[in-house]
C-alpha positions as CSV (number, residue, x, y, z in Angstrom):
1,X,-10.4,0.9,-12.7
2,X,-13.3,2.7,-12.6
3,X,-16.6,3.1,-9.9
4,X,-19.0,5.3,-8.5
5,X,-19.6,3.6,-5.6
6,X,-16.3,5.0,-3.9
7,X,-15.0,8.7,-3.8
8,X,-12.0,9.4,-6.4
9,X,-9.9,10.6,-4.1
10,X,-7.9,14.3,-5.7
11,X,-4.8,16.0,-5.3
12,X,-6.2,18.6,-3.3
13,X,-7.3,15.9,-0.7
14,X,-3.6,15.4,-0.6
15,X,-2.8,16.2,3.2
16,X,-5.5,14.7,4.3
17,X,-4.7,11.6,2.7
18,X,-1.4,11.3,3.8
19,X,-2.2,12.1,7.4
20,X,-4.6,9.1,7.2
21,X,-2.2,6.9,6.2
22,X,0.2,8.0,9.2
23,X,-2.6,7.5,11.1
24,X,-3.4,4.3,10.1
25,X,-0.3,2.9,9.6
26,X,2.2,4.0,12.6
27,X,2.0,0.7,14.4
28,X,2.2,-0.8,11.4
29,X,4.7,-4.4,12.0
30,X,6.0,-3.5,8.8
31,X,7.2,-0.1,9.9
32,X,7.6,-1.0,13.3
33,X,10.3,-2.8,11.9
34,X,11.9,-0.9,9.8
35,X,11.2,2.3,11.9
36,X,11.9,0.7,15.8
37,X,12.2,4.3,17.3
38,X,8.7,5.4,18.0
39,X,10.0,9.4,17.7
40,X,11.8,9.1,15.0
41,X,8.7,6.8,13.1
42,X,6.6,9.8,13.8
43,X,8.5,12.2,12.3
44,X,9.4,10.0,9.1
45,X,6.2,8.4,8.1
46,X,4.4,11.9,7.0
47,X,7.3,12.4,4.6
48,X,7.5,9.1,3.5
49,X,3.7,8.8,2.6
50,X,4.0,11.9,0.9
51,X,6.9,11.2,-1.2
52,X,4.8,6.9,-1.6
53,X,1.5,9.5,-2.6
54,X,3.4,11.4,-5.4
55,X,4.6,8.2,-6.9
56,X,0.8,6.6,-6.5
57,X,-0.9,9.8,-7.8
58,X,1.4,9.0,-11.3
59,X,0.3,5.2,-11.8
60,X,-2.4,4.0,-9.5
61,X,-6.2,4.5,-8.5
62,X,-7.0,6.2,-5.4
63,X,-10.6,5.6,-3.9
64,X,-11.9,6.5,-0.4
65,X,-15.2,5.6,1.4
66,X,-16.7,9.4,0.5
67,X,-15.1,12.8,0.8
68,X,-14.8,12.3,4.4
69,X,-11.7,10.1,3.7
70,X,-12.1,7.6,6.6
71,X,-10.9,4.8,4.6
72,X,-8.6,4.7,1.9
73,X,-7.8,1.4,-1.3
74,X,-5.2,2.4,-3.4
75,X,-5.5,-0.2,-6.6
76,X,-3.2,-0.7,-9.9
77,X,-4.5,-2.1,-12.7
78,X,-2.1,-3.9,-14.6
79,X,-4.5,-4.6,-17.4
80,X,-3.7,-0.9,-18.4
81,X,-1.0,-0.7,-21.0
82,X,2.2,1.7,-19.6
83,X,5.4,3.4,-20.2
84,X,8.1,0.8,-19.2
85,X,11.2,4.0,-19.2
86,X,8.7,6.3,-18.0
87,X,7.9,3.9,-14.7
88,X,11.4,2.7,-14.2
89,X,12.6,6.5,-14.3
90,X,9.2,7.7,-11.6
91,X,10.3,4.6,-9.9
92,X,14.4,5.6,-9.1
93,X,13.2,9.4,-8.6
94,X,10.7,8.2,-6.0
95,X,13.6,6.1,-4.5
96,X,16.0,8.2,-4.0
97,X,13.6,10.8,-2.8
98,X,13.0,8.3,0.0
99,X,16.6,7.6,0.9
100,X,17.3,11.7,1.0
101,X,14.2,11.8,3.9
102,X,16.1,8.6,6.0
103,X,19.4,10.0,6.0
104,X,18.6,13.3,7.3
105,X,16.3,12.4,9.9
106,X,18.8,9.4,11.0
107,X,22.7,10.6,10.4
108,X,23.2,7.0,11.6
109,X,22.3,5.5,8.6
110,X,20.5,2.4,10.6
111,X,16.8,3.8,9.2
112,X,18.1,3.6,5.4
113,X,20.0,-0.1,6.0
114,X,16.7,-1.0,7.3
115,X,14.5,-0.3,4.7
116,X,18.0,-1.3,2.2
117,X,17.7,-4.9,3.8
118,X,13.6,-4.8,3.9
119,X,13.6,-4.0,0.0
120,X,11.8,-7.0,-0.4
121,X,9.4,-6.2,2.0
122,X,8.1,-2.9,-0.1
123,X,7.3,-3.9,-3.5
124,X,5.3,-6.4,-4.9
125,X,7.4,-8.2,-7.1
126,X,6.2,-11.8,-6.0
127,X,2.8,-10.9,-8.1
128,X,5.1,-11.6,-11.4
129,X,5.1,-15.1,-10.1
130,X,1.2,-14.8,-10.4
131,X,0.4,-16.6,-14.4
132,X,-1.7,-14.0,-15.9
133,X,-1.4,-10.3,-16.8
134,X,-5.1,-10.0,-15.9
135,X,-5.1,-8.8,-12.4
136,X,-5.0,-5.8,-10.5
137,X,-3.4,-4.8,-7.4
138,X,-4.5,-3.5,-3.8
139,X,-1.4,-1.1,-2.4
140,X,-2.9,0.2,0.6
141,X,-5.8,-0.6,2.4
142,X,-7.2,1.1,5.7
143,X,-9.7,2.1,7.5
144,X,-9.0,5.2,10.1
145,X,-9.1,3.5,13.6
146,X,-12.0,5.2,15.3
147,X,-14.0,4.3,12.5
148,X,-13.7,0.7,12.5
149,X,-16.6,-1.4,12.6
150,X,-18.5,0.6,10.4
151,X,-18.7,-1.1,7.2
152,X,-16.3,1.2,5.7
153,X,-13.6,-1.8,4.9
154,X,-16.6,-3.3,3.3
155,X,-18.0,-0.8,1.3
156,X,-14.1,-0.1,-0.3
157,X,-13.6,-4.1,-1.0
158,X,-16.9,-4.8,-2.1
159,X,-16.9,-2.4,-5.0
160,X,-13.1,-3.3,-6.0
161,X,-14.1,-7.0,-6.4
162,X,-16.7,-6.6,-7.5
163,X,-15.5,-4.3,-10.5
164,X,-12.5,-7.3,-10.9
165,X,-15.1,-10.2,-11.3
166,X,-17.1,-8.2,-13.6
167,X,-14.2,-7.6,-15.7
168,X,-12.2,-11.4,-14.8
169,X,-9.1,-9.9,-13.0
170,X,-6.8,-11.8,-10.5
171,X,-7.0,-9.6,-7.5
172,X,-3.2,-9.8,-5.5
173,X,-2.2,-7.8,-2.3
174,X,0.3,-8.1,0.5
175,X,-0.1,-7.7,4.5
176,X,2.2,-7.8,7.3
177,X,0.3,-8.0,9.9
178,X,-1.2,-11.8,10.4
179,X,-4.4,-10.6,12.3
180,X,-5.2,-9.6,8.9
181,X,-5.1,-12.3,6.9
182,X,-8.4,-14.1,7.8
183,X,-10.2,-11.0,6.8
184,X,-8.7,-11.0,3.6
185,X,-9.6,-14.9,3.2
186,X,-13.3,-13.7,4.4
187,X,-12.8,-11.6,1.4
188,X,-12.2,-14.9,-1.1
189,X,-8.1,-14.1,-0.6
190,X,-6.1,-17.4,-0.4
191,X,-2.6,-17.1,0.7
192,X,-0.1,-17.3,-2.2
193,X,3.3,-17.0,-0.2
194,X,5.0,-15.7,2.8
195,X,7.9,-13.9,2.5
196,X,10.6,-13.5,4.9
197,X,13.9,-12.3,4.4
198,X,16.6,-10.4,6.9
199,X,13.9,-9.9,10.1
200,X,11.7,-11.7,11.9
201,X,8.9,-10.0,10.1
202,X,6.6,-11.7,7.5
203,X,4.7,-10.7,4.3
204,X,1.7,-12.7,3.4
205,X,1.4,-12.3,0.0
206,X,-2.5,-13.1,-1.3
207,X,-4.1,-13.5,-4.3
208,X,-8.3,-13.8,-5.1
């Protein structure tokens, strides 16, 4: 994907972007869940963006609202033709990475059996369920709290749909949080399926 109506985010804007995800995300149901001990969420989530940011760096689009990075839509194209070996092998390093940063900060092991049984929870595999290759992908989506209300969400959705109608893609993306899926249906987002698996928790998996 490409636009000029969003700022293409760089790896020098690294830290910045992943303390906005922490930001945005700490209360998160998704991690809430996974993550139940507030001190032990706060010390985990910086690493685990960082080592989620590496991985998205290698195979996705990263926009933000402008240099300011008060918003962030992460998007995968999966129109763009790619290295099956080469993503399968990003994919276990990233992995593994992840499970090295949950067992050192939890000697219990409860973080890493939490995010073993919410596996489902953090991928988007449903979307191969969706019948056609041409579509592309929202990963994250957020809008730094203080600056809600702004048009910001707006601005970052506006431009990605509008880039997938202009080129006929199936737009997909997943929340876990069901405040937010009427905004996604103000969007044009219908809801494709809810997954639940293992915890209380649900996925709302949506497609435009």
């Amino acid at each position: 994907m490409e636009t000029d109506r969003l700022y293409r985010v760089k790896k020098e804007d690294f830290d910045r972007l992943d303390a906005l995800l922490t930001e945005c995300f700490s209360r998160d149901p998704l991690y809430t869940q996974l993550i139940p001990q507030t001190n032990t969420r706060k010390k985990l989530l910086p690493e685990l963006f960082r080592c989620d940011l590496d991985e998205l760096f290698e195979s996705c689009e990263i926009y933000a609202d402008s240099p300011d990075l008060n918003g962030i839509i992460v998007v995968s194209d999966e129109t763009e033709p790619y290295n099956p070996f080469k993503y399968y092998a990003i994919t276990l390093y990233y992995t593994l990475k992840t499970g090295v940063y949950l067992v050192n900060e939890d000697h219990s092991l409860q973080t890493l059996w939490n995010f073993i049984k919410g596996k489902d929870y953090l991928n988007s595999v449903w979307t191969n369920e969706i019948a056609t290759d041409r579509r592309m992908h929202i990963v994250y989506f957020a809008v730094r709290p203080a600056m809600r209300g702004k048009g910001i969400a707006s601005k970052m959705m506006d431009a990605v749909l509008d880039y997938a109608d202009q080129n006929e893609l199936t737009m997909s993306l997943e929340t876990h949080n069901p405040k937010n899926v009427g905004m996604y249906e103000h969007y044009g987002f219908h809801l494709f399926d809810v997954i639940q698996k293992h915890f209380s928790l649900k996925q709302f998996c949506m497609v435009r």
